[in-house]
PQR file with spaces between the fields and no chain letter, atoms N, CA, C, O and H, PARSE charges and radii, in Angstrom:
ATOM       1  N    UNK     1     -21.908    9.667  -12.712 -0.4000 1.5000
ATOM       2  CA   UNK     1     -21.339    8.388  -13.188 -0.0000 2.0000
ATOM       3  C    UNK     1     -19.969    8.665  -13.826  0.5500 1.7000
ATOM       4  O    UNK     1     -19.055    7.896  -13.532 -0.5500 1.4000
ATOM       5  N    UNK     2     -19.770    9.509  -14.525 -0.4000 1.5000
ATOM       6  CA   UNK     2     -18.594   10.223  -15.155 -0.0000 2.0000
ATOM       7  C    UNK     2     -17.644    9.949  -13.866  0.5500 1.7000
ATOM       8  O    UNK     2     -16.914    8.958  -13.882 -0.5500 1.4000
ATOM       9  H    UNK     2     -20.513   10.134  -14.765  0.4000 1.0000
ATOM      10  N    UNK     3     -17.653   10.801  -12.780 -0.4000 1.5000
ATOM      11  CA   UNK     3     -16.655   10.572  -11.633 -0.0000 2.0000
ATOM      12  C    UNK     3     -16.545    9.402  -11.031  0.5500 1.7000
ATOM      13  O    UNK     3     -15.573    9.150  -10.317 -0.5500 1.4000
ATOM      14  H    UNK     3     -18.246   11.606  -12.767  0.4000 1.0000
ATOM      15  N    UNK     4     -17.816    8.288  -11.306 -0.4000 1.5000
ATOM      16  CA   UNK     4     -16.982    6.959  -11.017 -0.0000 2.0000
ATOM      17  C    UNK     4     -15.963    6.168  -11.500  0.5500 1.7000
ATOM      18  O    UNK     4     -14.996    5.600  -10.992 -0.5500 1.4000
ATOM      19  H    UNK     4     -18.605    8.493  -11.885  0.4000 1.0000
ATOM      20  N    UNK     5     -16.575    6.311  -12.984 -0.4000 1.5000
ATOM      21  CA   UNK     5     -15.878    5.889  -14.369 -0.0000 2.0000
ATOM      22  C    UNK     5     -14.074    5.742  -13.920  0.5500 1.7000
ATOM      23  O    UNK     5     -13.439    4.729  -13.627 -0.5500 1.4000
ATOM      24  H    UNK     5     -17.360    6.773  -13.397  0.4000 1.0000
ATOM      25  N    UNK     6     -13.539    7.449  -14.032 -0.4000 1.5000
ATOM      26  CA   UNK     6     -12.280    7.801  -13.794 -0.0000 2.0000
ATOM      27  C    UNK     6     -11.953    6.707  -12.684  0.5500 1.7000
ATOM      28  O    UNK     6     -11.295    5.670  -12.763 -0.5500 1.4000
ATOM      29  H    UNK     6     -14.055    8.273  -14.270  0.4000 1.0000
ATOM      30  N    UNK     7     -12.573    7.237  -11.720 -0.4000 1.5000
ATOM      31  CA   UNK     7     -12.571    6.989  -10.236 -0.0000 2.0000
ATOM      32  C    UNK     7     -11.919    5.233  -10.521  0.5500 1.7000
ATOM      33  O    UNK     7     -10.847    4.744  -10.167 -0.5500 1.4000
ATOM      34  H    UNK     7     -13.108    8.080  -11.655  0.4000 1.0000
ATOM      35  N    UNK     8     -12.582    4.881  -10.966 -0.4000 1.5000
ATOM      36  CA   UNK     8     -12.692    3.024  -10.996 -0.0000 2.0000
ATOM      37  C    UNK     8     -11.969    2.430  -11.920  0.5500 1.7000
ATOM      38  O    UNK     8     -11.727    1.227  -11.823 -0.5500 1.4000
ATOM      39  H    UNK     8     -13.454    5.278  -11.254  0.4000 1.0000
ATOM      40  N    UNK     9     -11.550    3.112  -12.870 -0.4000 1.5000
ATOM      41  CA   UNK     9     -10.282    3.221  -14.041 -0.0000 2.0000
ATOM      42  C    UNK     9      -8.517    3.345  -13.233  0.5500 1.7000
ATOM      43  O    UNK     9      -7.416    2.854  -13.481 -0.5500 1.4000
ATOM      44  H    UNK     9     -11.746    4.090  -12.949  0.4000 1.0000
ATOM      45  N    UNK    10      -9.053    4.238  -12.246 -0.4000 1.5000
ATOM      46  CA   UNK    10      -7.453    4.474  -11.538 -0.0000 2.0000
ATOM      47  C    UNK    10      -7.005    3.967  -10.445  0.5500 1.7000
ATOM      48  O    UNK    10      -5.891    3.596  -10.077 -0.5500 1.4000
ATOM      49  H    UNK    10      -9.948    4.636  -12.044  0.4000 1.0000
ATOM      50  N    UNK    11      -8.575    4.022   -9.723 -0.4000 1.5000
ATOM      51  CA   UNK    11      -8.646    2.841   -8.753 -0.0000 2.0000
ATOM      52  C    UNK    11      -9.699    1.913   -8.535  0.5500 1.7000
ATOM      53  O    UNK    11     -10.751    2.035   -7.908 -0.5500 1.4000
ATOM      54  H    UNK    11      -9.480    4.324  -10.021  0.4000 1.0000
ATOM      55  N    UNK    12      -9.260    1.048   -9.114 -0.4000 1.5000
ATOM      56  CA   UNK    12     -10.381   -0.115   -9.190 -0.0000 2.0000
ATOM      57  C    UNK    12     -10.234   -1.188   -7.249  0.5500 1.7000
ATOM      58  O    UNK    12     -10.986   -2.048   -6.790 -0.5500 1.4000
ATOM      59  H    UNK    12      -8.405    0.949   -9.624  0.4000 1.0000
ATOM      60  N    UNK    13      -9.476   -0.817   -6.898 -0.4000 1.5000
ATOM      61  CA   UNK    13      -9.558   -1.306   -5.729 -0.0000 2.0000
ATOM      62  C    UNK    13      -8.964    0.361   -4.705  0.5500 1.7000
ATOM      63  O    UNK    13      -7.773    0.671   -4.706 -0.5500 1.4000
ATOM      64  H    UNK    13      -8.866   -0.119   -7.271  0.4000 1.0000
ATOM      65  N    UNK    14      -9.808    1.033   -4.100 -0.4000 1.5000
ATOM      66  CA   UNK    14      -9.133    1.925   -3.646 -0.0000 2.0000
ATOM      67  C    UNK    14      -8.769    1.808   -1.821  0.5500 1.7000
ATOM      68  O    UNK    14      -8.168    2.672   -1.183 -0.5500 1.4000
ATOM      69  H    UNK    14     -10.775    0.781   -4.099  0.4000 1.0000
ATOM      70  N    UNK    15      -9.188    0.821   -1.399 -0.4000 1.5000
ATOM      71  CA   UNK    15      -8.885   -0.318   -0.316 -0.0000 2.0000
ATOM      72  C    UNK    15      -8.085   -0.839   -0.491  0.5500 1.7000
ATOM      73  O    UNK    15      -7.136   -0.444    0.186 -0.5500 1.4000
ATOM      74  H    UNK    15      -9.676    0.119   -1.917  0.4000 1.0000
ATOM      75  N    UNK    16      -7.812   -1.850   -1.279 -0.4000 1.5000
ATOM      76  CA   UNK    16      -6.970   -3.278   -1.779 -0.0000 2.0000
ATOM      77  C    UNK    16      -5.472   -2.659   -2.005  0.5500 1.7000
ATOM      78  O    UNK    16      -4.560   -3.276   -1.455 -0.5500 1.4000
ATOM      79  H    UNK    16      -8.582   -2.171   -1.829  0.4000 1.0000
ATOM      80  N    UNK    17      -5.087   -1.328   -2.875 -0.4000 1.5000
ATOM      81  CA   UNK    17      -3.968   -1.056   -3.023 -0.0000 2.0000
ATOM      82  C    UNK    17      -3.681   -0.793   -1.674  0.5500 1.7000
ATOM      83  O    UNK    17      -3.099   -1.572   -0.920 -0.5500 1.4000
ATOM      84  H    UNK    17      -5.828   -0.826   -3.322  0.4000 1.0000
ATOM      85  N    UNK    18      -4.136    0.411   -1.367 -0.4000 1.5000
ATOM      86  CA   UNK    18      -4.064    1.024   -0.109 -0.0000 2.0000
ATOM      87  C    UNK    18      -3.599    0.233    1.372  0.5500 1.7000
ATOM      88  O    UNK    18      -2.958    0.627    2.347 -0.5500 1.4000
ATOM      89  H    UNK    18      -4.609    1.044   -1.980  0.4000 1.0000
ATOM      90  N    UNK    19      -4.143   -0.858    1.083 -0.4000 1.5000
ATOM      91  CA   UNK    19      -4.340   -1.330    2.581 -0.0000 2.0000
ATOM      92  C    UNK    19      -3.063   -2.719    1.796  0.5500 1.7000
ATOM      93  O    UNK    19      -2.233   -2.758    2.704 -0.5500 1.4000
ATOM      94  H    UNK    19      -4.663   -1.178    0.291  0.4000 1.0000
ATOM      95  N    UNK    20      -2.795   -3.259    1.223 -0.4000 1.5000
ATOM      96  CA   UNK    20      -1.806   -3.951    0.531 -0.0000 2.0000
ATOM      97  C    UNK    20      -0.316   -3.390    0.594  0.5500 1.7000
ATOM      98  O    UNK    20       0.798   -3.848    0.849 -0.5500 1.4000
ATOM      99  H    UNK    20      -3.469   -3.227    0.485  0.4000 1.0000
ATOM     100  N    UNK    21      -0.812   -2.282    0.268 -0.4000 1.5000
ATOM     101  CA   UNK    21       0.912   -1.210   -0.391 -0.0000 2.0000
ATOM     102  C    UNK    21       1.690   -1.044    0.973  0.5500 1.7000
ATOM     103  O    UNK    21       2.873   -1.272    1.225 -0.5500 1.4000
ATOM     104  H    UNK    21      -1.717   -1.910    0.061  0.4000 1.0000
ATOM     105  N    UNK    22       0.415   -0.462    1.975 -0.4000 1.5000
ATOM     106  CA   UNK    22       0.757    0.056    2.864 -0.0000 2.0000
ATOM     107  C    UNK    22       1.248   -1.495    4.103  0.5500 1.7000
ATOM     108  O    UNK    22       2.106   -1.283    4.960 -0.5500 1.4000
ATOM     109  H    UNK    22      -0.546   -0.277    1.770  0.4000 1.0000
ATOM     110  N    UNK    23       0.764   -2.525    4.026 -0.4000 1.5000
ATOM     111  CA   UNK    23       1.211   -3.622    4.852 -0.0000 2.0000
ATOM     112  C    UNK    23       2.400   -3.980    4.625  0.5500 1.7000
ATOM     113  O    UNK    23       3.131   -4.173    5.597 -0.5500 1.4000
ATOM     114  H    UNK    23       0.068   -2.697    3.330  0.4000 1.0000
ATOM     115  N    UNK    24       3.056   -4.215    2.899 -0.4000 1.5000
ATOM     116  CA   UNK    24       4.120   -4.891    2.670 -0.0000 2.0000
ATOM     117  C    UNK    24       5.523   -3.662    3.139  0.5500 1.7000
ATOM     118  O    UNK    24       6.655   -3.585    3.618 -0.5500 1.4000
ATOM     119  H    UNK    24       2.462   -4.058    2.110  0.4000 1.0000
ATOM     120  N    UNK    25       4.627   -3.047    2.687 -0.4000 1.5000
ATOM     121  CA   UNK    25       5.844   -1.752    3.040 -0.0000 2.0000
ATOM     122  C    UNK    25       6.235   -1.458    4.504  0.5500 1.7000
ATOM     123  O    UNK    25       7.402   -1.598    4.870 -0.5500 1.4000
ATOM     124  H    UNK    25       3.708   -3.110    2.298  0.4000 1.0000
ATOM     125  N    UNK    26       5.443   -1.128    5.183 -0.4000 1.5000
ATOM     126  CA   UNK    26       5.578   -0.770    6.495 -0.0000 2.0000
ATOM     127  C    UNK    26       6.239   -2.705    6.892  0.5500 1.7000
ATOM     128  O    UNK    26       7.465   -2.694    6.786 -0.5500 1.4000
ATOM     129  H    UNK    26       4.494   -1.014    4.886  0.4000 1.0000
ATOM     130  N    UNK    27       5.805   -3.892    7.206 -0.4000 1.5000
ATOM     131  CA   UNK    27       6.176   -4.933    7.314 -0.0000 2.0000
ATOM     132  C    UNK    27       7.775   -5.243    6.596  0.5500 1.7000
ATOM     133  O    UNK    27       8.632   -5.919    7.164 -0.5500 1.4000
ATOM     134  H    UNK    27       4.809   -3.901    7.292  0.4000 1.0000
ATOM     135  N    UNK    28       7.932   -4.672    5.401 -0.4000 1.5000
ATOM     136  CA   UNK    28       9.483   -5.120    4.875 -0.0000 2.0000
ATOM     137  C    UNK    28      10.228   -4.124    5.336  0.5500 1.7000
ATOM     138  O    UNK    28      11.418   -4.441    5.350 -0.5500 1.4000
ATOM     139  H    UNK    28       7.236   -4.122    4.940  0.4000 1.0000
ATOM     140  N    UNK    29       9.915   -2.533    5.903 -0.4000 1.5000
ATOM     141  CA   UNK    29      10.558   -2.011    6.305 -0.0000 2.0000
ATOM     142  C    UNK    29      11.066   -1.856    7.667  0.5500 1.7000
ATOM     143  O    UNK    29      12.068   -1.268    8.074 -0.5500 1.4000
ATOM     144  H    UNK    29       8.949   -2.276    5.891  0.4000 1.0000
ATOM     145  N    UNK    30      10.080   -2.565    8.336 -0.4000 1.5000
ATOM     146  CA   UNK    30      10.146   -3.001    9.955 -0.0000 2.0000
ATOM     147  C    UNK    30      11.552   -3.685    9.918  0.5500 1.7000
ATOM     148  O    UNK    30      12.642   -3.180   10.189 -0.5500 1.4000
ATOM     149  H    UNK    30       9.265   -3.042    8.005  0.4000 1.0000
ATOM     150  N    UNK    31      11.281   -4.871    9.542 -0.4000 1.5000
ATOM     151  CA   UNK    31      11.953   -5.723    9.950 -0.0000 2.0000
ATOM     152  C    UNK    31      13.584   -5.624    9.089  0.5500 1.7000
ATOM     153  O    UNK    31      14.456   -6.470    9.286 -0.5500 1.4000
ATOM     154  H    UNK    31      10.396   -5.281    9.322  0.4000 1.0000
ATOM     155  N    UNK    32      13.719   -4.744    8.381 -0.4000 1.5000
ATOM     156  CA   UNK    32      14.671   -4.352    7.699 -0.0000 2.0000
ATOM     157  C    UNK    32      15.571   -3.537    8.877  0.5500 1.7000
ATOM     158  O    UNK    32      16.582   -3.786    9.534 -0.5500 1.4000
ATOM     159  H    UNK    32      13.011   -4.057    8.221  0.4000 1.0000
ATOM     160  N    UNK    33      14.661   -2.470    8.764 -0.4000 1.5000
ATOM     161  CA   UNK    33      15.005   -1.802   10.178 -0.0000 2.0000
ATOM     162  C    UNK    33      15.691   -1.852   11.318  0.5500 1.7000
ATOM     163  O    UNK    33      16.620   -1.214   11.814 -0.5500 1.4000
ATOM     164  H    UNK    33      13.840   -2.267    8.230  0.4000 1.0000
ATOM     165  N    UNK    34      14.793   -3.064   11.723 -0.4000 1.5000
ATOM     166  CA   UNK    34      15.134   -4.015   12.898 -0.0000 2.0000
ATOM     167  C    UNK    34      16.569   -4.445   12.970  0.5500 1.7000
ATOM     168  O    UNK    34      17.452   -4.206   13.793 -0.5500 1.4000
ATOM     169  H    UNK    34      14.039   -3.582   11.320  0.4000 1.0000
ATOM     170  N    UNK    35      16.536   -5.283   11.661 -0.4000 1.5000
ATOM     171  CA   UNK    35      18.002   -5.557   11.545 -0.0000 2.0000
ATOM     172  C    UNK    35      19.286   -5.372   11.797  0.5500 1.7000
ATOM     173  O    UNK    35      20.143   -6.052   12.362 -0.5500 1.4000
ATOM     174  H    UNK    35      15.818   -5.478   10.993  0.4000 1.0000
ATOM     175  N    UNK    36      19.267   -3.502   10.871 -0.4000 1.5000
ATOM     176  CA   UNK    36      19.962   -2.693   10.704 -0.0000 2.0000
ATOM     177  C    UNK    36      20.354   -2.089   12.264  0.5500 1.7000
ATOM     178  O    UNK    36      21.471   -1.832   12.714 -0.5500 1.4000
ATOM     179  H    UNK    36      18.571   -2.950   10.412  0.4000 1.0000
ATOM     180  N    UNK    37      19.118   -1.971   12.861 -0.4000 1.5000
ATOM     181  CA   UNK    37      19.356   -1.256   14.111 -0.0000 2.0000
ATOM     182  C    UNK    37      20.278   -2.371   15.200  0.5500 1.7000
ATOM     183  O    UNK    37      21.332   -2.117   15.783 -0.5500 1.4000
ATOM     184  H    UNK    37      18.211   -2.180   12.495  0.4000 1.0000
ATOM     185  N    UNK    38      19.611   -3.438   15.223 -0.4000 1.5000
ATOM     186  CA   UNK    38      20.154   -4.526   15.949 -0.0000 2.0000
ATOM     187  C    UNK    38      21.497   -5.063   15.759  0.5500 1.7000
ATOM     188  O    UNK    38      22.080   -5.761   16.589 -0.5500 1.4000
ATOM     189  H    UNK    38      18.755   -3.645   14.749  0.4000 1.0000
ATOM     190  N    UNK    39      22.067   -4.621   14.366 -0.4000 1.5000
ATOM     191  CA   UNK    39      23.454   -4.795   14.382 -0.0000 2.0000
ATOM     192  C    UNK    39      24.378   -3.560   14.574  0.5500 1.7000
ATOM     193  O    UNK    39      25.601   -3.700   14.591 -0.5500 1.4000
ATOM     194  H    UNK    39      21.593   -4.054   13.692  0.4000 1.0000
């Protein structure tokens, strides 16, 4: 229980960041990208 404790203290969603962080990022950097390349 000790290693959940931490565990759930640092990441209380260890999906939710993960799968969040990783959409906006990869998605704002696409199309940033895109941009850049296209001009």
């Amino acid at each position: 229980m000790k290693k959940t404790e931490p565990a759930a203290v640092i990441w209380p969603f260890p999906k939710w960041p993960k799968s969040q962080a990783a959409e906006p990022v990869k998605i704002g950097q696409r199309p940033k990208s895109g941009d850049i390349a296209d001009e």
